[in-house]
N, C-alpha and C positions, 0 to 999 in steps of 0.2 A: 643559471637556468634561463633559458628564453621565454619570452611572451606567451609564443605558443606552445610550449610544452606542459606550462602550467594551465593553461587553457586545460588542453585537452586532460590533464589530472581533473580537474575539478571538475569540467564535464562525466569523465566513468565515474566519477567517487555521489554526482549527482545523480548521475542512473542506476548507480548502485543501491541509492536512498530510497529512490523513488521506488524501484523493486520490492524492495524490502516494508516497504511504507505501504503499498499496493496487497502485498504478501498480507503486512497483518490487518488489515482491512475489512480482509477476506475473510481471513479466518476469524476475527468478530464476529462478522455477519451469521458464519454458519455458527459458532456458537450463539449470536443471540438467537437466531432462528429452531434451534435446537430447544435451545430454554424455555424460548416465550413462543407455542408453536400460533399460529397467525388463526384468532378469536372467529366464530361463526360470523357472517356478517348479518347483521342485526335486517329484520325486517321490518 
């Protein structure tokens, strides 16, 4: 296998992470935002 062949594996398999890592993030977000929905702001 060459240099750059693996190069470029671990780069998609890194953007594949990063997608995926982006992905559940998100969908945290919108479930905490669901759960805990954002308090009056206090005066």
């Amino acid at each position: 296998m060459t240099g750059r062949g693996s190069f470029r594996q671990s780069a998609n398999f890194l953007d594949g992470v990063r997608e995926q890592t982006n992905r559940l993030v998100e969908q945290s977000m919108q479930e905490w935002d669901r759960a805990c929905p954002e308090p009056e702001p206090a005066v």
